[in-house]
Biotite code that builds the C-alpha atoms (Angstrom):
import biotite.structure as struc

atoms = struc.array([
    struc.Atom([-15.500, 17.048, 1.434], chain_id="A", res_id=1, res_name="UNK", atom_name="CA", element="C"),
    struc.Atom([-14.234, 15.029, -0.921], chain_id="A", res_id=2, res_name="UNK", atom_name="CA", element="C"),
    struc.Atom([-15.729, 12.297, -3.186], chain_id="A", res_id=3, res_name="UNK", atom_name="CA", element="C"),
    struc.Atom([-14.852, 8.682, -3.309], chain_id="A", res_id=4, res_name="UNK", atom_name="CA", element="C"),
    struc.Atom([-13.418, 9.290, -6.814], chain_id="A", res_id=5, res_name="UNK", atom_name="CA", element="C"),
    struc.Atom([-10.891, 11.604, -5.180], chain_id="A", res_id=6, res_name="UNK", atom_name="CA", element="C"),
    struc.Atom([-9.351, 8.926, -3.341], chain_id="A", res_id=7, res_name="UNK", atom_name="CA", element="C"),
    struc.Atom([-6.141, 7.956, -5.215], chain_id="A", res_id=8, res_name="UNK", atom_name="CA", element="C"),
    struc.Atom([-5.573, 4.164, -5.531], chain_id="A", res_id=9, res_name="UNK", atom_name="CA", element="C"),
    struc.Atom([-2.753, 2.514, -4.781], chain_id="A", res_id=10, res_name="UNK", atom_name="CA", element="C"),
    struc.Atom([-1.555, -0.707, -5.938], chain_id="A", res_id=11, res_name="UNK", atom_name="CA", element="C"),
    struc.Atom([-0.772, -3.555, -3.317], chain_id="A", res_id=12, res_name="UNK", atom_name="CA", element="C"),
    struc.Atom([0.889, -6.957, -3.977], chain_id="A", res_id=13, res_name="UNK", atom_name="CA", element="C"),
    struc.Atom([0.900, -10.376, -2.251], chain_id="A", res_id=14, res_name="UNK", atom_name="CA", element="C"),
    struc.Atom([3.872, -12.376, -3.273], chain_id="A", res_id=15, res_name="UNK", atom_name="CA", element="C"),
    struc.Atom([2.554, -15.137, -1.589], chain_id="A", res_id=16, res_name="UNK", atom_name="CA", element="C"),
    struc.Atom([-0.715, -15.627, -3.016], chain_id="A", res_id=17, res_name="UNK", atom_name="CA", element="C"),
    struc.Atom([0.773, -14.140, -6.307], chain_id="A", res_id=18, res_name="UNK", atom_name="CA", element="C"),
    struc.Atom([-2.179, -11.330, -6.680], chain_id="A", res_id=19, res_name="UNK", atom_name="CA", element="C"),
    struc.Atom([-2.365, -7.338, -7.102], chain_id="A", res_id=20, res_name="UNK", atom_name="CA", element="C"),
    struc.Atom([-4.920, -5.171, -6.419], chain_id="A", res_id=21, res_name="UNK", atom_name="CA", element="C"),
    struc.Atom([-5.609, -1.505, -6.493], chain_id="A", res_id=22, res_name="UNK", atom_name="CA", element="C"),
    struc.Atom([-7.630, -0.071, -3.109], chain_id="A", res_id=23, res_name="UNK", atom_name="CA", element="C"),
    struc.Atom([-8.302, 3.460, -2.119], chain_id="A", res_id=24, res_name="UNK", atom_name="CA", element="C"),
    struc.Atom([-5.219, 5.183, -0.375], chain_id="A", res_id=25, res_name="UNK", atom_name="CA", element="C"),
    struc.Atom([-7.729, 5.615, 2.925], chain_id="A", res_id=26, res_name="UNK", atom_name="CA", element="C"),
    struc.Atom([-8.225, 2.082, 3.025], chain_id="A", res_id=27, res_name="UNK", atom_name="CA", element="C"),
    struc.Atom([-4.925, 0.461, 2.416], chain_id="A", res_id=28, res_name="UNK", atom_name="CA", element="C"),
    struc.Atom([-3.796, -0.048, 5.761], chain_id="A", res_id=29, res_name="UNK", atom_name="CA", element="C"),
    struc.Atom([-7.503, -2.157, 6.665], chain_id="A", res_id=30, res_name="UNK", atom_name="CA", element="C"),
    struc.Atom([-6.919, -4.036, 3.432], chain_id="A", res_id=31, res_name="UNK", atom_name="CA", element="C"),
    struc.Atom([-3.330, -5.103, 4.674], chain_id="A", res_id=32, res_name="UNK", atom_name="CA", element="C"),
    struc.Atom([-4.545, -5.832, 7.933], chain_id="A", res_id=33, res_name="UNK", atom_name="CA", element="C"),
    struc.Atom([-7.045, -7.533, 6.833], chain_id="A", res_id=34, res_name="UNK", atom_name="CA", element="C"),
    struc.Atom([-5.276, -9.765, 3.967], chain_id="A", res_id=35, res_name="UNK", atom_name="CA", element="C"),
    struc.Atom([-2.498, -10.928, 5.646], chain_id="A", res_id=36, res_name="UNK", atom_name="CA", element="C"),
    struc.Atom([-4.646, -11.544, 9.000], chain_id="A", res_id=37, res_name="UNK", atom_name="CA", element="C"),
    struc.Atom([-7.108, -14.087, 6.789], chain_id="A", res_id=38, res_name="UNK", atom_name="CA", element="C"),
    struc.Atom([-4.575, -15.246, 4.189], chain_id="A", res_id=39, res_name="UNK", atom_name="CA", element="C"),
    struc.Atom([-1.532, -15.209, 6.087], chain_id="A", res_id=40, res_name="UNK", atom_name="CA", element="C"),
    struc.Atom([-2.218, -15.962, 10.014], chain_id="A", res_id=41, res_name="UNK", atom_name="CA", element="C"),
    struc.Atom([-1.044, -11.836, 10.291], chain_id="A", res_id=42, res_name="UNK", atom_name="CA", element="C"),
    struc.Atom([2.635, -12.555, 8.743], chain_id="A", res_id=43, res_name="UNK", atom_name="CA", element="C"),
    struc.Atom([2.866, -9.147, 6.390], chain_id="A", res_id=44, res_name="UNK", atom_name="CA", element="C"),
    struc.Atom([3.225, -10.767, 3.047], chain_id="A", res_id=45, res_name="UNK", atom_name="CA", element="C"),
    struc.Atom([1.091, -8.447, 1.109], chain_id="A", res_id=46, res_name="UNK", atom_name="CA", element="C"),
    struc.Atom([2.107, -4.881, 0.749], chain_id="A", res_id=47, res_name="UNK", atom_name="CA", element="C"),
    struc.Atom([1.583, -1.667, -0.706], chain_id="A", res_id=48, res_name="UNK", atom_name="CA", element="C"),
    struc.Atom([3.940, -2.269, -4.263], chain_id="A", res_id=49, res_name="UNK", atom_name="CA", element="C"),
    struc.Atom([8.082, -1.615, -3.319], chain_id="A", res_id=50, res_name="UNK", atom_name="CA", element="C"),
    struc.Atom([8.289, 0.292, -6.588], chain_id="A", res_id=51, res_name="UNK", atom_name="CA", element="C"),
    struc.Atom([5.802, 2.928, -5.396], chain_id="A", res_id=52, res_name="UNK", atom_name="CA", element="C"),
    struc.Atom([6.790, 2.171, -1.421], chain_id="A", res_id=53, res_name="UNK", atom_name="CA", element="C"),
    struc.Atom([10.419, 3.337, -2.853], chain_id="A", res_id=54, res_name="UNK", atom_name="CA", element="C"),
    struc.Atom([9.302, 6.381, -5.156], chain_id="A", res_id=55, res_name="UNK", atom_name="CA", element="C"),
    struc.Atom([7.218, 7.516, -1.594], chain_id="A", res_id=56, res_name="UNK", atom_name="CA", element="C"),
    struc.Atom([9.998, 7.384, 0.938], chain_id="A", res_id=57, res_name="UNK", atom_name="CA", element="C"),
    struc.Atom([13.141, 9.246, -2.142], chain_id="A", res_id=58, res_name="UNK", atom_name="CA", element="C"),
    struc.Atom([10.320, 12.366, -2.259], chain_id="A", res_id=59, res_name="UNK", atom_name="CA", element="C"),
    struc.Atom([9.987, 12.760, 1.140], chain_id="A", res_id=60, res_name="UNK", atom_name="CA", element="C"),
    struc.Atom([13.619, 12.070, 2.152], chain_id="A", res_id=61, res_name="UNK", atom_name="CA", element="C"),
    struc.Atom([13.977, 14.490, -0.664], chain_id="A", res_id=62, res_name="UNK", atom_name="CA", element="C"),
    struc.Atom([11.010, 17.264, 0.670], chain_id="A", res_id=63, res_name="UNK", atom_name="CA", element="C"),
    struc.Atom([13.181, 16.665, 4.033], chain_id="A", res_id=64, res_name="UNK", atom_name="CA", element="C"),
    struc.Atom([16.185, 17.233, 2.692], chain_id="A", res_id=65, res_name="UNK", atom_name="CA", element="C"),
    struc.Atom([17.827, 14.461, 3.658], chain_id="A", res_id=66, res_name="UNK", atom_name="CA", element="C"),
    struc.Atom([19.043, 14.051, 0.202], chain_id="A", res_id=67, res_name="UNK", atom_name="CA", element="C"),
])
């Protein structure tokens, strides 16, 4: 099993409320959910950072070959 400290974190931004944050990869979808549900009657303006969001989807486009 692994340990908290295992948990990679991944950097989310709200444009809207102008604020990052960094949150355990298990809990970045509840942190979402959660942040634009109380801060943004559930419009998605926070998000896990388009830099990284980017990086993600080339390597697995890439690992699919679909590049």
């Amino acid at each position: 099993m692994s340990s908290d400290t295992d948990d990679p974190m991944v950097p989310i931004v709200c444009t809207e409320c102008e604020t990052e944050s960094r949150v355990p990869l298990s809990e970045v979808a509840d942190m979402l959910e959660t942040h634009n549900e109380n801060q943004h009657d559930g419009e998605q303006c926070a998000q896990v950072d388009p830099d990284l969001a980017d990086q993600l989807q080339d390597l697995v486009a890439e690992d699919m070959g679909l590049l």
